[in-house]
N, C-alpha and C positions, 0 to 999 in steps of 0.2 A: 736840532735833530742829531740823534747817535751818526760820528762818521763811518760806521762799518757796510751803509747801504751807498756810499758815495760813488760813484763810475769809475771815478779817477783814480790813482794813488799819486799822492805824496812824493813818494819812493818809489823805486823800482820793486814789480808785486814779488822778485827773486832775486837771490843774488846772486850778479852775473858771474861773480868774484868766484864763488866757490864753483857754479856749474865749468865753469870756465878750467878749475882746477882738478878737474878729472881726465883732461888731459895730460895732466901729469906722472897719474895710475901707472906704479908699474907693471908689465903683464909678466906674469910666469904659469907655473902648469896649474895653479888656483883656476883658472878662465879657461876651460874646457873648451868653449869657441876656438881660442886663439890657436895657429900655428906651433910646432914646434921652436922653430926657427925667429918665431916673434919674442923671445925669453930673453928678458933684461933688458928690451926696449919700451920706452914709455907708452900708451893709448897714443898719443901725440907725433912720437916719433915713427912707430908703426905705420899710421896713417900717412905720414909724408913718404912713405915711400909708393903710397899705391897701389897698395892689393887690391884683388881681385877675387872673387869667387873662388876662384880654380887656386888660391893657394893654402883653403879653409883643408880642414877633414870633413867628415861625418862621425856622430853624429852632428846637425845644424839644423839651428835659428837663424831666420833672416828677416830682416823688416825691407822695405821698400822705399824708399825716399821719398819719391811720386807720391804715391798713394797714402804715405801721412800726411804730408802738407796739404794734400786736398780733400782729404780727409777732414783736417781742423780747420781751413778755412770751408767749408761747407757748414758744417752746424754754426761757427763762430758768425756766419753771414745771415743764418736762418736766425740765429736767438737775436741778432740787432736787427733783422726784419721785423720779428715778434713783438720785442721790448722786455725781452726777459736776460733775465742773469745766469751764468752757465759757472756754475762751479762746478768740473771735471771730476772724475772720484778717483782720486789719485792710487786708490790699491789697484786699478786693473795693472799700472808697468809699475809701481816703483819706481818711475825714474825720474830723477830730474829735467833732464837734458828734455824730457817729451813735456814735463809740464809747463817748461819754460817756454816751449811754442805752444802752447793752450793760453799761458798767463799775455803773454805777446800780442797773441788775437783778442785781447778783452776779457781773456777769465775775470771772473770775480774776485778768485782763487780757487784752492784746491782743498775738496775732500777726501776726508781719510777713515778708516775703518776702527781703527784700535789706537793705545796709547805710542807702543813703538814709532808705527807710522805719523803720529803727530812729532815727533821725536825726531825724524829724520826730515820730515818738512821743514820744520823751524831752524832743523841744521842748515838748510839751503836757503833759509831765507827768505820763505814762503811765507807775505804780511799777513794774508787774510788766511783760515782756516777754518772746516767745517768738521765737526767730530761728528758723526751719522750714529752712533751711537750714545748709549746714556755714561756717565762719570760714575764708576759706584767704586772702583779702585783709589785704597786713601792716596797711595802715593803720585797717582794720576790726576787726581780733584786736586794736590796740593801744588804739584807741576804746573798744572792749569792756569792757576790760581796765583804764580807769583809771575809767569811768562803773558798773561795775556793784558791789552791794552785797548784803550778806547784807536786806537790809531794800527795796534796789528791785535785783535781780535780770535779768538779760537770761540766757536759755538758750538753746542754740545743739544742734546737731545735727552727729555726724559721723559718718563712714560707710567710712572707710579709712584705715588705719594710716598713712599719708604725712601728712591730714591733721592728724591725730595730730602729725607731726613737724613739720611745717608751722606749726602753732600753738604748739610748745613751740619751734623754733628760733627764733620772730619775736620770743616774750616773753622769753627768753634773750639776744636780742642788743638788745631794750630794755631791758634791767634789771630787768623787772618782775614782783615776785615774788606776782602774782594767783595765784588760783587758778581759774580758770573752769567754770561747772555746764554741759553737755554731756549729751544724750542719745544714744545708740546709732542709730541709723537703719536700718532691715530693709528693703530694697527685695523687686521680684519681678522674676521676667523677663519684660522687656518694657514694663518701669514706667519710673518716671523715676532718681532717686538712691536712694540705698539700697546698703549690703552685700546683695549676692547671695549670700542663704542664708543660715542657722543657723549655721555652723561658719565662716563668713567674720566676721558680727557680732561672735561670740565675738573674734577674734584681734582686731576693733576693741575690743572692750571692754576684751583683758588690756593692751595700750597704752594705752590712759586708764588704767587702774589701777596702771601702772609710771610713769605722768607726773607730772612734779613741779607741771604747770602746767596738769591738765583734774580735775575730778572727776567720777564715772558718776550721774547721779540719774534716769535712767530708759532707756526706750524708746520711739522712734517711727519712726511710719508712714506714708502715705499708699494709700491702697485705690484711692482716687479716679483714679490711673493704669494700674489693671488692669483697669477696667471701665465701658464710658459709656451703659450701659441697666440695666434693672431684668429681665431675664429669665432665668429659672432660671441659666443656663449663667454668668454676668454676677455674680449672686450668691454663686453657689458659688463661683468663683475670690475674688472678696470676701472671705466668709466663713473661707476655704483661706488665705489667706496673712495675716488677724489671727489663726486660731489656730497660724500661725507664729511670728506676736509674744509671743502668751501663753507658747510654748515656751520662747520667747529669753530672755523674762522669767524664766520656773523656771527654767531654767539657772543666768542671771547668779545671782538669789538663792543658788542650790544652791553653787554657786562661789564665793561671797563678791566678787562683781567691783564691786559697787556701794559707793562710797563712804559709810564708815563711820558717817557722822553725818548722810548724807543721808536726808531722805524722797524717794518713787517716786514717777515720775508716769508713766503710759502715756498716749502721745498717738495718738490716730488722726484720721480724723473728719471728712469735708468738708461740703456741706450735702446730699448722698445718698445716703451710705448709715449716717450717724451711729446708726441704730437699729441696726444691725448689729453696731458695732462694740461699743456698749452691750451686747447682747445675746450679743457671745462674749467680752470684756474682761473686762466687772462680777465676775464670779466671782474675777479678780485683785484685788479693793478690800480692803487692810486697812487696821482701825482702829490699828493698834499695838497689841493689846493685849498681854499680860505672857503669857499662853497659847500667840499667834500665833493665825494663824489658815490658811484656804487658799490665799490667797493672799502669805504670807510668813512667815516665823518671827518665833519674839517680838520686841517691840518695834520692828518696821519698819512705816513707814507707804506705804501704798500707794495711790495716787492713779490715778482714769482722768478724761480730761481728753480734749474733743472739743474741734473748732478749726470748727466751721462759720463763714464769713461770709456766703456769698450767703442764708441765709433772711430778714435782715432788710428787704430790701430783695425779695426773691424775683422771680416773672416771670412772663410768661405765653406761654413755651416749653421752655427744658429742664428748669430745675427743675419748674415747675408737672408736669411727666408725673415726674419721677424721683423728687422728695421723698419722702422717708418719712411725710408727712402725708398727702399724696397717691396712695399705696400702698395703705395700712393701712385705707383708709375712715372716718378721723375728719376732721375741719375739716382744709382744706388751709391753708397760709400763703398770704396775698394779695398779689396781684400791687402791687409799692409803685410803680410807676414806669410813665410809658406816656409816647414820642414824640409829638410835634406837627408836622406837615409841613402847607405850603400847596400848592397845584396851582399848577403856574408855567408848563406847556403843556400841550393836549390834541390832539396833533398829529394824530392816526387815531385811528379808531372804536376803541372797546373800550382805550385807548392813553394815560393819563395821568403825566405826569414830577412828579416831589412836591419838593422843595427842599430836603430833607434826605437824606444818602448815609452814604458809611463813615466820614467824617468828627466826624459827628453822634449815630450809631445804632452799637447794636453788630449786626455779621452771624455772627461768628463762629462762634456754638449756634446758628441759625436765623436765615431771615429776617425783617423785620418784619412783623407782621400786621394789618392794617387792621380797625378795627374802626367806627368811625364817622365819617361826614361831615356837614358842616353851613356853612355861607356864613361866620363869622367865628370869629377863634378868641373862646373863652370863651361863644359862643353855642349857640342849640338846635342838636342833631346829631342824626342818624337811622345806624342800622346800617347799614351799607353789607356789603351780604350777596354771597358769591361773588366778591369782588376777592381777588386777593394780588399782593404783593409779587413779583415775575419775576428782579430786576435788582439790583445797587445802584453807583453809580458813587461815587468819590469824594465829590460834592454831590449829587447826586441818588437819586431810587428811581422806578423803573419800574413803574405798578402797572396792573394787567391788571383790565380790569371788564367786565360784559357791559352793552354799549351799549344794548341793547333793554331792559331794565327797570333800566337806572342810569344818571341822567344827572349828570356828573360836569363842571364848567365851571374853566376858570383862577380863581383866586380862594379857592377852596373849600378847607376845612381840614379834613386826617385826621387822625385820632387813629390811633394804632398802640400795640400789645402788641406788646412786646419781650421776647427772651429773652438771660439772660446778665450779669447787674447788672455783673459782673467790668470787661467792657469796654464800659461805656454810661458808669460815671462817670468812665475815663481822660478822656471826650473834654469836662469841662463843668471850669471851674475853681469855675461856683457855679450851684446847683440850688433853681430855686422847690420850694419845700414850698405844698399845696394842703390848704387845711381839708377838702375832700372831693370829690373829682375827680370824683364824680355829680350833689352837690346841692348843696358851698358852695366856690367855685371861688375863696376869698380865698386869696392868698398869705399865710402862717403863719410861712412861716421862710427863709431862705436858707442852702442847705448850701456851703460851702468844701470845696474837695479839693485836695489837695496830691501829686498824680502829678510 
């Protein structure tokens, strides 16, 4: 059996070596996070001294210390409840330093979006490797193709017969006689990539299976573009088009379209509606055994593999309502991350301009939400109840408060709940980590990202 569905690794699924060597980063005015006075000392060195909160500017990103580690051991403990495999989708941070506490808890590995980001994973030393996307760039298919290995693995996704041909003419006219691992991709209408329909997939799959230069080791999907709420109607389409995939799945098996010697993985999975997918998938998981079992004939092993990223980092807008923690009525996952803006003018009543914009904050799922104010950063704060967010320009945020019981002066420093991890860490090349963003406000760690 292929080792890329094995539990274990080998090796370490990272290497410590390099994540380790970003402590050596020097800071200067490139890191818009950092201090002044931090210029010409290492991430490392910086750190041993101890900052605090209160030695940052605005504008700021913060992550929470607490609330990621329990954050990733949460799903990490639900997907070994399950029996499923969690490879993380590594474009929500770019960072290494976060992926390597995901790989820690039993990732699979890490997925990634585009060629770059595979690019920056393998820098780090990331064994296993999931492309969500299809190869159809020559210099990316041939990248692919001399880097990958039965032992550290890059999988890739296609979704039409061209690309199909696209990927066998490019390694054809390199010489190179890879074999490359490939999932089928099932879209929906009105989604993103994907074969449209059951009998479209099929005709990708009998082309990987006539290719001299793809093999079939599963199916995937993405749900996540057929529905952006949690309400019945929202659901059901969810729900309607993975057990499309499960179809797609007995099919190939029924057919023989799946490479011979490969084990299955079914991927679905983003960070809302992953119980779902669990919950109409799992009935596909076989052990291989010498019986078979329902979800394949003998001796094929079958894999379901969720790709969530934003929970570890999570929010306190679109995930916080849509999670499946948050659904279900158990512990929700905690908001890892909250904005820092100062007031820079109070031009009219009820009418405060904050110094962080789109440049800084993600708008994209929601506005920012103001949660507390207080006269310096890292100091006492009080709720600041009935403001929002109105606006966001470039650098700025517009924030609406009632003048009669808030009084709100230049100076003054808001905290904000942010929705959307996805696009808060494009905008920070390095992110204070805080011991505990209520009661012990030390900086713990510096994250790197690599957008």
């Amino acid at each position: 059996m292929n080792t890329f569905l094995s539990g274990g690794h080998a090796e370490a699924p990272i290497a410590a070596d390099a994540v380790a060597r970003l402590n050596a980063v020097g800071l200067d005015w490139r890191h818009k996070a950092v201090p002044a006075t931090a210029a010409g000392l290492t991430a490392g060195d910086f750190l041993g001294t101890a900052p605090r909160l209160a030695d940052f500017q605005t504008p700021l990103l913060t992550l929470d210390a607490g609330a990621v580690r329990g954050n990733a051991d949460r799903l990490a403990s639900w997907c070994g409840e399950h029996g499923v495999l969690l490879a993380p989708h590594g474009k929500t941070t770019m960072a290494p330093q976060l992926w390597a506490e995901q790989l820690s808890r039993g990732a699979w590995g890490i997925t990634v979006a585009n060629f770059a980001q595979l690019r920056v994973a393998r820098e780090f030393g990331v064994r296993r490797l999931q492309l969500a996307n299809s190869l159809t760039d020559p210099h990316a298919i041939e990248w692919v193709a001399g880097v990958a290995t039965a032992e550290e693995p890059i999988l890739s996704w296609v979704d039409s017969t061209v690309t199909v041909e696209v990927i066998q003419r490019t390694l054809e006219a390199a010489g190179s006689s890879a074999v490359l691992d490939v999932l089928v991709e099932l879209g929906g209408t009105g989604g993103r990539t994907g074969a449209r329909g059951i009998d479209a997939a099929m005709d990708v799959a009998r082309a990987v299976s006539a290719s001299r230069s793809l093999r079939l080791v599963g199916v995937s999907g993405y749900e996540g573009s057929l529905a952006h709420t949690a309400d019945p109607d929202s659901l059901a389409a969810v729900r309607g088009y993975l057990g499309q995939m499960k179809q797609l799945h007995e099919q190939l098996l029924a057919g023989g379209l799946y490479g011979a010697d490969a084990g299955i993985i079914l991927t679905a999975g983003g960070s809302a509606y992953f119980d779902d997918v669990v919950d109409v998938l799992s009935p596909c998981i076989s052990a291989g055994t010498a019986e078979g079992t329902a979800g394949g004939p003998a001796g094929r092993d079958v894999q379901l593999m969720i790709r969530s990223g934003a929970y570890i980092i999570h929010d306190d807008g679109f995930y916080r309502g849509i999670s499946p923690f948050s659904r279900d009525g158990s512990e929700p996952f905690a908001a890892g991350m909250h904005g820092w803006a100062r007031v820079v003018s109070q031009p009219e009543p009820g009418l405060a301009i904050l110094d962080a914009g789109k440049r800084d904050l993600p708008v994209d799922e929601g506005l920012p939400q103001p949660q507390l104010i207080g006269p310096a950063l890292g100091g006492p704060m009080q709720p600041l109840k009935g403001a929002s967010i109105t606006a966001v320009n470039d650098q700025h945020c517009f924030m609406a408060f009632d003048a009669g019981t808030t009084a709100v002066r230049p100076g003054d420093v808001v905290r904000l709940g942010l929705s959307h991890p996805c696009t808060a860490f494009d905008k920070w090349t390095l992110i204070p980590v805080l011991a505990d963003t209520d009661r012990d406000q030390t900086v713990v760690d510096l994250i790197h990202t690599f957008f």
